[in-house]
ZADREN-794267 format. One record per residue: residue number from 1; residue in one letter; chain; x, y, z of N, C-alpha, C, O in turn. Coordinates in steps of 0.02 Angstrom, whole numbers, plus 50000, padded with zeros to 5 digits. Layout:
<atoms>
atom n: NUM&res: a&chain: A&neast: X&nnorth: Y&nup: Z&caeast: X&canorth: Y&caup: Z&ceast: X&cnorth: Y&cup: Z&oeast: X&onorth: Y&oup: Z
...
</atoms>
This chain:
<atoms>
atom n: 1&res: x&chain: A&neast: 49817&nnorth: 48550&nup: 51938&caeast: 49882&canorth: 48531&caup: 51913&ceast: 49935&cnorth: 48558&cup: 51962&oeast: 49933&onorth: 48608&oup: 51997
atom n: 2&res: x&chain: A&neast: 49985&nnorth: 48512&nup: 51956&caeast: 50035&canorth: 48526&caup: 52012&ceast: 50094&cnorth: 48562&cup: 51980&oeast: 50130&onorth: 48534&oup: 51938
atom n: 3&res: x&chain: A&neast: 50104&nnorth: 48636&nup: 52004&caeast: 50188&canorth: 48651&caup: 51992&ceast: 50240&cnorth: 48657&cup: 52020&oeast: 50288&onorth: 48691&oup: 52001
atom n: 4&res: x&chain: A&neast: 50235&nnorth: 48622&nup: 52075&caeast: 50294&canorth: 48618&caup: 52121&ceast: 50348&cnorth: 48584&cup: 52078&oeast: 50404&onorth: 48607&oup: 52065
atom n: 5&res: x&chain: A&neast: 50315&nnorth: 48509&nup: 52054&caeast: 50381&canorth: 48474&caup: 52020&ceast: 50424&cnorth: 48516&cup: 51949&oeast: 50485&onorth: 48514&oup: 51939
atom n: 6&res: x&chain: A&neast: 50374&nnorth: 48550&nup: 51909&caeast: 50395&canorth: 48587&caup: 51849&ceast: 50458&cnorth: 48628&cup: 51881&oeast: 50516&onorth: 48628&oup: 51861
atom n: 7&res: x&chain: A&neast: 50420&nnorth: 48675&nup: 51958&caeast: 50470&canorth: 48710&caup: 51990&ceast: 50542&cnorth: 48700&cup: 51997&oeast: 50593&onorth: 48732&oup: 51985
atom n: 8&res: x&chain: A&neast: 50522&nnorth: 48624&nup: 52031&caeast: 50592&canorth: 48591&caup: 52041&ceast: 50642&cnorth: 48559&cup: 51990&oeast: 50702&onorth: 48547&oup: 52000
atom n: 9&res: x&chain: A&neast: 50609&nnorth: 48551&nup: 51940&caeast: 50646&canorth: 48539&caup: 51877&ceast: 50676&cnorth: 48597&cup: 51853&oeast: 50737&onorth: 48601&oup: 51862
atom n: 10&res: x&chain: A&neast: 50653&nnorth: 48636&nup: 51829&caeast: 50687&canorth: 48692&caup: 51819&ceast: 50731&cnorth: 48735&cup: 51863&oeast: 50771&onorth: 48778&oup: 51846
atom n: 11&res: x&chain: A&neast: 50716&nnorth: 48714&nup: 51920&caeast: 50782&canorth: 48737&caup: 51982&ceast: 50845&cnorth: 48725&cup: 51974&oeast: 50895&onorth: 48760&oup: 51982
atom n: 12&res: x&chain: A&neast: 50831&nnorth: 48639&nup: 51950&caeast: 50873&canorth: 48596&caup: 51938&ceast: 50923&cnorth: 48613&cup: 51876&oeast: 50984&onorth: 48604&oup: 51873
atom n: 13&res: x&chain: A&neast: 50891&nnorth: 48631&nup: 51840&caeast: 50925&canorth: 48622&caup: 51770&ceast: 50953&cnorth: 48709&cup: 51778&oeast: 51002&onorth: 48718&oup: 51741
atom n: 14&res: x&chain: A&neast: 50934&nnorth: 48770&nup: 51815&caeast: 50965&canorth: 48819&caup: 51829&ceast: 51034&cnorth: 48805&cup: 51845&oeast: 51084&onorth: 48808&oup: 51809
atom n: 15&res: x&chain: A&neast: 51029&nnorth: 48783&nup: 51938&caeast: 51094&canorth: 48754&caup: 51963&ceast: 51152&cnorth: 48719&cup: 51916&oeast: 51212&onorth: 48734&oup: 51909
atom n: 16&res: x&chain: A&neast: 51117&nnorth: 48672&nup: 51890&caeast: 51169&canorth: 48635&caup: 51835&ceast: 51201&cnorth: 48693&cup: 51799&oeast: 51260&onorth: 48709&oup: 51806
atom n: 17&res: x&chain: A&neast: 51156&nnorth: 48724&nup: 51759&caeast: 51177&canorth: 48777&caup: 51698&ceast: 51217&cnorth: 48812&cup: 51728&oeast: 51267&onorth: 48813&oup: 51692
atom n: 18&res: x&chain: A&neast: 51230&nnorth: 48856&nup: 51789&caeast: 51249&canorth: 48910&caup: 51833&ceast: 51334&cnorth: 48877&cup: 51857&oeast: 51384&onorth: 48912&oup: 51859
atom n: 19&res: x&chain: A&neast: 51331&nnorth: 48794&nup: 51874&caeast: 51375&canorth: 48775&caup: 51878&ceast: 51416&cnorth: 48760&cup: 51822&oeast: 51477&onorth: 48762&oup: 51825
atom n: 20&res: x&chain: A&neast: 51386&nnorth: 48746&nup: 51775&caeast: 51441&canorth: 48733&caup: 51696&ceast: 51460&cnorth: 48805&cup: 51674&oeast: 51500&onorth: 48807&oup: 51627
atom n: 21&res: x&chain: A&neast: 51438&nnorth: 48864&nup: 51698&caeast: 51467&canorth: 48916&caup: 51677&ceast: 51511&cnorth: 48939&cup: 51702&oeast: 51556&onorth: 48970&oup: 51675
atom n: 22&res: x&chain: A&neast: 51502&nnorth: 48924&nup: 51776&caeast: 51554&canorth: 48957&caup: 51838&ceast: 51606&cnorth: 48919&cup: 51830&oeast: 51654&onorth: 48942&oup: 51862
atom n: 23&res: x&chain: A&neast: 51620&nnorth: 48868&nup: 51800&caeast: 51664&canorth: 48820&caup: 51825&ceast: 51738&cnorth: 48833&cup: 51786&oeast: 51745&onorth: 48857&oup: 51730
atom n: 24&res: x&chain: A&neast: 51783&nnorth: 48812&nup: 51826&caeast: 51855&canorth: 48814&caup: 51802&ceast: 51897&cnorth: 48744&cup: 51789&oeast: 51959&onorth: 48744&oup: 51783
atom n: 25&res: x&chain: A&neast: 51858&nnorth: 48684&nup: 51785&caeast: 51883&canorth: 48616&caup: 51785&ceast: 51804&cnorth: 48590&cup: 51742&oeast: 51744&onorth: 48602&oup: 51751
atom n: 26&res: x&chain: A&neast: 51840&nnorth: 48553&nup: 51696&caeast: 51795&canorth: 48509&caup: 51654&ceast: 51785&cnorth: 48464&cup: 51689&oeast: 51739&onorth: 48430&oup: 51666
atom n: 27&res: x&chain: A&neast: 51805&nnorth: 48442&nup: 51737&caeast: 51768&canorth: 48391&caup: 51778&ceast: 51711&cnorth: 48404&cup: 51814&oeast: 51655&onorth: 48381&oup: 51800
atom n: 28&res: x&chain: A&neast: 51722&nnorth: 48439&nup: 51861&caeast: 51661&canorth: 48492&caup: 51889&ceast: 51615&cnorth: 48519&cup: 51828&oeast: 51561&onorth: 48543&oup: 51844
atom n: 29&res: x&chain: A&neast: 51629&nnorth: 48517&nup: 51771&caeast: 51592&canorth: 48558&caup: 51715&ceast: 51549&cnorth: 48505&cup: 51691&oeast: 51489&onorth: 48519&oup: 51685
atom n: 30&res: x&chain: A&neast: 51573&nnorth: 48431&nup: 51672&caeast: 51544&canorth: 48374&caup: 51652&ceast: 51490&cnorth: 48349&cup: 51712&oeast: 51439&onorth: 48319&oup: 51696
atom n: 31&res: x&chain: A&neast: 51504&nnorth: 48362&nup: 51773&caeast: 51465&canorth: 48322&caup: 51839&ceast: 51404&cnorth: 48406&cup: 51833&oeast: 51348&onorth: 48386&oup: 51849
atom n: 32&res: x&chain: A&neast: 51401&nnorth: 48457&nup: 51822&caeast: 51371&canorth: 48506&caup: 51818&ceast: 51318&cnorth: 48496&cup: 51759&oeast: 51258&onorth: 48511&oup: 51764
atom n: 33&res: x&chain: A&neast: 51344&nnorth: 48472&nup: 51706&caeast: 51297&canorth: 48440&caup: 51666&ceast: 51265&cnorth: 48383&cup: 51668&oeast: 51213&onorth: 48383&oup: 51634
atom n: 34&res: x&chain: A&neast: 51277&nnorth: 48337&nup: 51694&caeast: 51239&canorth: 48300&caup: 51709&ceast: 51181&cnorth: 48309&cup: 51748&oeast: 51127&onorth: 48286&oup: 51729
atom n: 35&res: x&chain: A&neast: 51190&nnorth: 48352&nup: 51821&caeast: 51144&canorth: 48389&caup: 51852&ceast: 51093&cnorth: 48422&cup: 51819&oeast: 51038&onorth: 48435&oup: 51843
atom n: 36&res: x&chain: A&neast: 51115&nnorth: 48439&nup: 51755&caeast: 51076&canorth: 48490&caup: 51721&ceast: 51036&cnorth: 48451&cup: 51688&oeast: 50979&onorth: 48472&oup: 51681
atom n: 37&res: x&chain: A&neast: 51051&nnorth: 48392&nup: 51662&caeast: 51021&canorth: 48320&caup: 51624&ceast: 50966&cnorth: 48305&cup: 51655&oeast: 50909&onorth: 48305&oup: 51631
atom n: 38&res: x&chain: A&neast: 50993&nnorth: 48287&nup: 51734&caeast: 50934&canorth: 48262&caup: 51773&ceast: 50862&cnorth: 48297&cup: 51774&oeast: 50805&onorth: 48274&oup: 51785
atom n: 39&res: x&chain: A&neast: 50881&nnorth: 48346&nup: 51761&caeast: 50814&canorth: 48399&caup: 51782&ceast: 50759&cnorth: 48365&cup: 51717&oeast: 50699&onorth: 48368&oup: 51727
atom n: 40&res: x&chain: A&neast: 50786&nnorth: 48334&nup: 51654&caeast: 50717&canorth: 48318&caup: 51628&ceast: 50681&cnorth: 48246&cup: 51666&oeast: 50619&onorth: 48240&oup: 51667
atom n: 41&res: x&chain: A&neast: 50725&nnorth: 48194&nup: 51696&caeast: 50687&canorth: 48164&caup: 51715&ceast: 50648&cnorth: 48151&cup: 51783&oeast: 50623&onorth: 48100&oup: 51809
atom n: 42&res: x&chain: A&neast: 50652&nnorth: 48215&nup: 51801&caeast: 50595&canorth: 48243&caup: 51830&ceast: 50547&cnorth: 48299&cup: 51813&oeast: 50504&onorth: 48317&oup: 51853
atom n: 43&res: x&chain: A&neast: 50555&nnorth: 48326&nup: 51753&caeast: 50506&canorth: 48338&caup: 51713&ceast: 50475&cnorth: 48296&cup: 51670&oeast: 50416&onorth: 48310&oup: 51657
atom n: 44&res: x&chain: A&neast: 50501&nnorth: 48242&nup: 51642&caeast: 50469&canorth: 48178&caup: 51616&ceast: 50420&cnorth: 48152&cup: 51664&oeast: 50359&onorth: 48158&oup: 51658
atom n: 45&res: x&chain: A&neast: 50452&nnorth: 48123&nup: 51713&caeast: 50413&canorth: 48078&caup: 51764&ceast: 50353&cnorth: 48144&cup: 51797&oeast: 50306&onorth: 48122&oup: 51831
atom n: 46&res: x&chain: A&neast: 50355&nnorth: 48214&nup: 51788&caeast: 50311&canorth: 48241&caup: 51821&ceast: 50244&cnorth: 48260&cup: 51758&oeast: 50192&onorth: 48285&oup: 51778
atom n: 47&res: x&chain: A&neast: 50252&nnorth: 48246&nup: 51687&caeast: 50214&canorth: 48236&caup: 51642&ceast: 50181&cnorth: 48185&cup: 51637&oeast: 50134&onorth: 48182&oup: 51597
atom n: 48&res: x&chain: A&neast: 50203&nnorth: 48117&nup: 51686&caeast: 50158&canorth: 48043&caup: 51647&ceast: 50139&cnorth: 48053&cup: 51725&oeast: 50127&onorth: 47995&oup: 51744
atom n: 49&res: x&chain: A&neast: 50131&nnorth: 48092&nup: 51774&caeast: 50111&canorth: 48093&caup: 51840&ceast: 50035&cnorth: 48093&cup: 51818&oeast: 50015&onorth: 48133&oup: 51775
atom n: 50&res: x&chain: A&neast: 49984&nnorth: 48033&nup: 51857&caeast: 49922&canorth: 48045&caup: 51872&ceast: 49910&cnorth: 48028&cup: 51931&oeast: 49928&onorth: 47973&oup: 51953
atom n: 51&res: x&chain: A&neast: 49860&nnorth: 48096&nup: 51985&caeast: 49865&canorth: 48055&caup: 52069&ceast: 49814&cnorth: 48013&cup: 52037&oeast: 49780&onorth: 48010&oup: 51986
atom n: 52&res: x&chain: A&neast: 49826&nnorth: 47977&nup: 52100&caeast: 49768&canorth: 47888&caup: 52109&ceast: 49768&cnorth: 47848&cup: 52051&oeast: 49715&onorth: 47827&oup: 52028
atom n: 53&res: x&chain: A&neast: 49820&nnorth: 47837&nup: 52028&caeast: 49843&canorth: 47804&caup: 51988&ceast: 49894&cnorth: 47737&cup: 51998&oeast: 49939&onorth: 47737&oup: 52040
atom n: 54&res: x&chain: A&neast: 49880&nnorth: 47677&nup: 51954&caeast: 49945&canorth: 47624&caup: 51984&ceast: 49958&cnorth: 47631&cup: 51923&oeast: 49934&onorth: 47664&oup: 51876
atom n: 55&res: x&chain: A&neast: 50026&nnorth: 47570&nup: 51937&caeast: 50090&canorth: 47575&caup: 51906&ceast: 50041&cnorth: 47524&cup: 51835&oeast: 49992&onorth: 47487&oup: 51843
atom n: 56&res: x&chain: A&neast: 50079&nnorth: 47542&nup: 51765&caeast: 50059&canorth: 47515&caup: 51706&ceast: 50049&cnorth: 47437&cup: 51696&oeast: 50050&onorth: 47421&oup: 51637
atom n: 57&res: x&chain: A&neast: 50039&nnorth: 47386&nup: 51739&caeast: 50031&canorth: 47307&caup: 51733&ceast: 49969&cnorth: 47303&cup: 51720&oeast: 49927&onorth: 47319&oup: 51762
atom n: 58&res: x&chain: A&neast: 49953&nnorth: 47276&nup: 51650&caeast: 49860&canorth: 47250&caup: 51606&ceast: 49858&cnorth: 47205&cup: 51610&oeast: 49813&onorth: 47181&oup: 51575
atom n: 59&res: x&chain: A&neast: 49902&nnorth: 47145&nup: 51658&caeast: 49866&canorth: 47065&caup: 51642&ceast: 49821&cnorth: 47055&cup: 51725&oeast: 49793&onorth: 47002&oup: 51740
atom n: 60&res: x&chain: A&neast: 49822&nnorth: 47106&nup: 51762&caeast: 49752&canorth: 47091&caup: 51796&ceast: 49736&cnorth: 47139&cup: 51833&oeast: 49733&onorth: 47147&oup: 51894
atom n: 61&res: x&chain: A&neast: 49724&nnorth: 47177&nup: 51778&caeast: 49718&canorth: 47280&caup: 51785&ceast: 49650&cnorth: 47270&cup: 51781&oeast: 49640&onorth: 47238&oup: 51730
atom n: 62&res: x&chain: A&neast: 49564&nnorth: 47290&nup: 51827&caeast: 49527&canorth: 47302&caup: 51797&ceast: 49502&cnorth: 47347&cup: 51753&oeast: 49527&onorth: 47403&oup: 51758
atom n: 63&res: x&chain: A&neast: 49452&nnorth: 47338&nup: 51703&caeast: 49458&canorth: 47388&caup: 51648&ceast: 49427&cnorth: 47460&cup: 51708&oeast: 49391&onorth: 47464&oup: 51757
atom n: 64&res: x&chain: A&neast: 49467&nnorth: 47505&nup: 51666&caeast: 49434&canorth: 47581&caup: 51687&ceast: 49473&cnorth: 47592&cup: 51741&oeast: 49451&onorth: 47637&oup: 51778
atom n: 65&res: x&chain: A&neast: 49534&nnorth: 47562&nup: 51761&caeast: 49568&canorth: 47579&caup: 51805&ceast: 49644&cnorth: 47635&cup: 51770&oeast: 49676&onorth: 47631&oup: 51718
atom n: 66&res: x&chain: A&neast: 49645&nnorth: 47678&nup: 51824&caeast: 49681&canorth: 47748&caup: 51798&ceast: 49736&cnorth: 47686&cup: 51813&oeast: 49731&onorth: 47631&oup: 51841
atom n: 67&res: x&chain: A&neast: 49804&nnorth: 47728&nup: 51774&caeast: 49862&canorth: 47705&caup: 51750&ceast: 49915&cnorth: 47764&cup: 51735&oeast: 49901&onorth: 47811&oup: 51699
atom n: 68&res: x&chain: A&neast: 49968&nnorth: 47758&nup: 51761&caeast: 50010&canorth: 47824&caup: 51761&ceast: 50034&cnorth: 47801&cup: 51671&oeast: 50029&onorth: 47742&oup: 51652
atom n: 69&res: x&chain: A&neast: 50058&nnorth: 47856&nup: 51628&caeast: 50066&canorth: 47826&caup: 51555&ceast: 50128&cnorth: 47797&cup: 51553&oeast: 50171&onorth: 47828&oup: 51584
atom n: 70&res: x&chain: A&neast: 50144&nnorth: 47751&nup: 51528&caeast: 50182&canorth: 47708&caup: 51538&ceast: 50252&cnorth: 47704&cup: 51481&oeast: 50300&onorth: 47666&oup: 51486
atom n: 71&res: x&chain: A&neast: 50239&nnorth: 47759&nup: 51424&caeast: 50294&canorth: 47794&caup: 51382&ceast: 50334&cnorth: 47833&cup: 51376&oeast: 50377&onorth: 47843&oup: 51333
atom n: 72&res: x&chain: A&neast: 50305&nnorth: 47879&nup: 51462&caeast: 50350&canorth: 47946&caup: 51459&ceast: 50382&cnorth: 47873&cup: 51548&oeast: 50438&onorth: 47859&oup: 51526
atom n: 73&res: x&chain: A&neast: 50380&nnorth: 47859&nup: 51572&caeast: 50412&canorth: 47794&caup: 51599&ceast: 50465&cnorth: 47766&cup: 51558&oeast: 50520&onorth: 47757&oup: 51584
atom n: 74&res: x&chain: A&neast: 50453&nnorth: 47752&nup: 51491&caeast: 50513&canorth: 47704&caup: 51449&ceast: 50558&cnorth: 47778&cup: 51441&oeast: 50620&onorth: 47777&oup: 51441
atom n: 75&res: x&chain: A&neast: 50525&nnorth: 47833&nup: 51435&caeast: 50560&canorth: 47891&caup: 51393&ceast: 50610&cnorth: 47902&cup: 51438&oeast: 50665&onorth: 47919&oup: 51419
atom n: 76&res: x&chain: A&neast: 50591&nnorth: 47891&nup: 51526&caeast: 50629&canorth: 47920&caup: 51563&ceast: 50698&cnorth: 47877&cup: 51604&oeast: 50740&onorth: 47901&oup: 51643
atom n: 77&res: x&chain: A&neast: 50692&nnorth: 47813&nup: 51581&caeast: 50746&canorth: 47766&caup: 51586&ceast: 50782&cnorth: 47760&cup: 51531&oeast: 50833&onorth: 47727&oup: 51527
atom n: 78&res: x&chain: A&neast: 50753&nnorth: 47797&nup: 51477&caeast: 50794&canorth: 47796&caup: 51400&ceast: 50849&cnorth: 47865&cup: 51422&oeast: 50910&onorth: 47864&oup: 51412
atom n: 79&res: x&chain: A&neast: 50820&nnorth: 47912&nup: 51449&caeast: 50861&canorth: 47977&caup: 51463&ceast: 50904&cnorth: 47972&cup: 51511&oeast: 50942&onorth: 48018&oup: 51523
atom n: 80&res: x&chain: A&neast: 50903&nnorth: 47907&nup: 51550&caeast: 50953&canorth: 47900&caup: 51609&ceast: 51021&cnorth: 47850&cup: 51586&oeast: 51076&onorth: 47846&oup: 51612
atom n: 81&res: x&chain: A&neast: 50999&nnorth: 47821&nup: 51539&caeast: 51038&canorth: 47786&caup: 51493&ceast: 51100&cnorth: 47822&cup: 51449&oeast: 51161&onorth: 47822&oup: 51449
atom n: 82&res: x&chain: A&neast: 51036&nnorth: 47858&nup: 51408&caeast: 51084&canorth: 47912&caup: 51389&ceast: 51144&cnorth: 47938&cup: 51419&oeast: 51205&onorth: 47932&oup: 51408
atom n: 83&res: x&chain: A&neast: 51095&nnorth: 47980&nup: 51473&caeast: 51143&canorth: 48045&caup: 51511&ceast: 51186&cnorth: 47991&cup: 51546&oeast: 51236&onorth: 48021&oup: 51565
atom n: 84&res: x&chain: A&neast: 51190&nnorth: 47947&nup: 51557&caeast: 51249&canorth: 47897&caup: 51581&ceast: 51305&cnorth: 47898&cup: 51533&oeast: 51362&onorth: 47918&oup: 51542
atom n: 85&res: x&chain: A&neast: 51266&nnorth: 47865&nup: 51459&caeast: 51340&canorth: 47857&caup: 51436&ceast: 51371&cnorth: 47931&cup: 51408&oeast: 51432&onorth: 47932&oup: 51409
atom n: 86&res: x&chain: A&neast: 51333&nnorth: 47999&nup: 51381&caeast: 51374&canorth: 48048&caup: 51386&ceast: 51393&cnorth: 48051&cup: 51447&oeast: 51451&onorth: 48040&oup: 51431
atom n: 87&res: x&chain: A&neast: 51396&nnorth: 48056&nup: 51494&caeast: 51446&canorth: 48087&caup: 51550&ceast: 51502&cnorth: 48021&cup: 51533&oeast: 51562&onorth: 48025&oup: 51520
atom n: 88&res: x&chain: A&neast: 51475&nnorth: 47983&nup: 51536&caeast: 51561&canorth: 47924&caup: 51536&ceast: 51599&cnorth: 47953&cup: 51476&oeast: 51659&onorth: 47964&oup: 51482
atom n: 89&res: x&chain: A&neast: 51567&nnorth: 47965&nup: 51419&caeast: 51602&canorth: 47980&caup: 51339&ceast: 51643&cnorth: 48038&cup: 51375&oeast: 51703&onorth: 48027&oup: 51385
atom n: 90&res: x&chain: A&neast: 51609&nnorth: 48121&nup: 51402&caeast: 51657&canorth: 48154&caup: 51412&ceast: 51717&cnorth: 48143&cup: 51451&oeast: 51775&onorth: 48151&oup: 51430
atom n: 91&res: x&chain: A&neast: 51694&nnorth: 48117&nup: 51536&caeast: 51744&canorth: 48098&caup: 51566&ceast: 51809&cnorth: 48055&cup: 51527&oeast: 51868&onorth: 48071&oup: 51531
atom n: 92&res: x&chain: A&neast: 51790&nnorth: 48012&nup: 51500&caeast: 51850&canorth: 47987&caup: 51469&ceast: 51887&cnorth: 48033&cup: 51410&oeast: 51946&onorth: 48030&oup: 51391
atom n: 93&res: x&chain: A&neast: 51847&nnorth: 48065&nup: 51394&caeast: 51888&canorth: 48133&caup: 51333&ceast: 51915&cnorth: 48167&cup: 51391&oeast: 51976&onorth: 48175&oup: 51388
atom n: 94&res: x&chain: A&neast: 51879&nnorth: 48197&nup: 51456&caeast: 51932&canorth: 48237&caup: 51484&ceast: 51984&cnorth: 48205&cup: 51531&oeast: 52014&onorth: 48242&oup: 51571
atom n: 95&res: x&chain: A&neast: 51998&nnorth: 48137&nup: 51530&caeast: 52037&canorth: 48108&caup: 51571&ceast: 52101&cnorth: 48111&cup: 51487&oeast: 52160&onorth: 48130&oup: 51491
atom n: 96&res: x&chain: A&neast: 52076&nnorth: 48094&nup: 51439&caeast: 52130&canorth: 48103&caup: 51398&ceast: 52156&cnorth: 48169&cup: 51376&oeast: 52212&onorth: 48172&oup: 51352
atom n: 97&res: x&chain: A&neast: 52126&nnorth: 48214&nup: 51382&caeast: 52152&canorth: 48282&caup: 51405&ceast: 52178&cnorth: 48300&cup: 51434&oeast: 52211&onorth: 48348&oup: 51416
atom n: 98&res: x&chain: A&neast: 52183&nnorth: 48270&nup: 51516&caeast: 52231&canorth: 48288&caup: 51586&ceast: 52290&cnorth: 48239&cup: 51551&oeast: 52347&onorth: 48261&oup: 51564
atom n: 99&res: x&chain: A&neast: 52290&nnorth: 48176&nup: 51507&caeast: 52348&canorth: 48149&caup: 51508&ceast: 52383&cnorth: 48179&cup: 51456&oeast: 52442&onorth: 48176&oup: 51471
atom n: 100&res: x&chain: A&neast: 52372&nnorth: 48217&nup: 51382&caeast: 52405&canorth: 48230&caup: 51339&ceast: 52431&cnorth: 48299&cup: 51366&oeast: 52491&onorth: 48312&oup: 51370
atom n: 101&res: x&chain: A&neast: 52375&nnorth: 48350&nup: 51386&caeast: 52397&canorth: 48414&caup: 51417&ceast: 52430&cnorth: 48448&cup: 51472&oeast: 52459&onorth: 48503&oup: 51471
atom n: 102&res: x&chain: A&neast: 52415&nnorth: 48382&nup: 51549&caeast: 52440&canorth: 48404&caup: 51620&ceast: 52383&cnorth: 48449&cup: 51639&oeast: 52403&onorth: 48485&oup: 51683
atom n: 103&res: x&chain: A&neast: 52331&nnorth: 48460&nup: 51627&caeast: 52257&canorth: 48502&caup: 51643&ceast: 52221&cnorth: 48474&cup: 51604&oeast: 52230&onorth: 48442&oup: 51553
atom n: 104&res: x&chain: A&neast: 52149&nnorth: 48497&nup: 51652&caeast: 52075&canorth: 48513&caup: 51640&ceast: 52066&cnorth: 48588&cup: 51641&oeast: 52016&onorth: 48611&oup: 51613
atom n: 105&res: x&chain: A&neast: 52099&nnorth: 48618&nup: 51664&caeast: 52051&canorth: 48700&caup: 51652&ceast: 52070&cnorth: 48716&cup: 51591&oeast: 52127&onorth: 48719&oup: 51567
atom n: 106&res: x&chain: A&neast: 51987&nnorth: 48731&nup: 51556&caeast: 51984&canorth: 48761&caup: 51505&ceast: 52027&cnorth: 48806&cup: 51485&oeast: 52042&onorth: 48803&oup: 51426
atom n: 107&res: x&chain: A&neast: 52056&nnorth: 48854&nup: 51522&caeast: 52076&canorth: 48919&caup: 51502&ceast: 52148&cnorth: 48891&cup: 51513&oeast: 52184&onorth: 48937&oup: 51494
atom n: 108&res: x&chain: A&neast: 52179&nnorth: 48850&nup: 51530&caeast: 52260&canorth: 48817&caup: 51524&ceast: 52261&cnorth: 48800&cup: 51450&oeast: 52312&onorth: 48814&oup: 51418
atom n: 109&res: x&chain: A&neast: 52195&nnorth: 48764&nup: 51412&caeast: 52211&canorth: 48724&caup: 51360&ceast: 52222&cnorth: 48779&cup: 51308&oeast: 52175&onorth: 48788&oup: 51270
atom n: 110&res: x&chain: A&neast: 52270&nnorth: 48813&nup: 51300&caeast: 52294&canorth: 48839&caup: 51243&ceast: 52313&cnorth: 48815&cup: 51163&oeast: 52317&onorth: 48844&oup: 51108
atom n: 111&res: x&chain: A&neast: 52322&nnorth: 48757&nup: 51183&caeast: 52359&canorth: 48718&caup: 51129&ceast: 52278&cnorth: 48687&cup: 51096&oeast: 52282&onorth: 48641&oup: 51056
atom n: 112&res: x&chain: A&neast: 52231&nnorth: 48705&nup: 51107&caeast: 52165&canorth: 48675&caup: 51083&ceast: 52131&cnorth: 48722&cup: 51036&oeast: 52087&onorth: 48710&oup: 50996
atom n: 113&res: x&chain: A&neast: 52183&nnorth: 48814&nup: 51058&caeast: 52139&canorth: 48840&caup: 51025&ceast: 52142&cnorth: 48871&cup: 50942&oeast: 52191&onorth: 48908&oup: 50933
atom n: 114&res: x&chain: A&neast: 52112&nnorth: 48864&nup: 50900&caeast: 52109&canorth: 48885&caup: 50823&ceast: 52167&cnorth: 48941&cup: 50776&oeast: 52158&onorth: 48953&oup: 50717
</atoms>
């Protein structure tokens, strides 16, 4: 079994995390999460990984032929979907934030807090 890719997923989703903490602009904070998003679908795609394997097509697959699984595949274009439209949902909340407030840094938005 291979752990380079696990490696790199979780590298991934460090950096992201490390950047949404450090950050002083919700913009940079939203693009930091997304980074951090990515990291599952390369932990997805490194779970339906089989070497010597082809791609999932059965109409002239012989039988007993290996096949990478073809659900954590749908799972991992479902998660890119996703993480698309949250990042658009926030960006547009924090674009209406820079227009009602004159900022994105968190720590300006006073008027947000309880």
């Amino acid at each position: 079994m291979m752990v380079l890719p696990f490696l790199v997923a979780g590298w991934i989703f460090l950096v992201g995390v490390y950047g949404m903490v450090t950050s002083r602009n919700a913009i940079h904070a939203i693009g930091c999460l997304a980074v951090a998003q990515s990291s599952t679908y390369v932990l997805l795609l490194t779970v339906g990984y089989r070497r010597a394997a082809t791609a999932p097509y059965f109409t002239d697959t012989p039988l007993r032929t290996r096949v990478v699984d073809p659900v954590v595949q749908a799972l991992a274009l479902t998660d890119v979907v996703v993480g698309a439209t949250v990042t658009a949902s926030l960006l547009a909340l924090a674009l209406q934030v820079r227009k009602r407030h004159g900022t994105v840094d968190p720590d300006a938005l006073t008027g947000l807090r309880g």
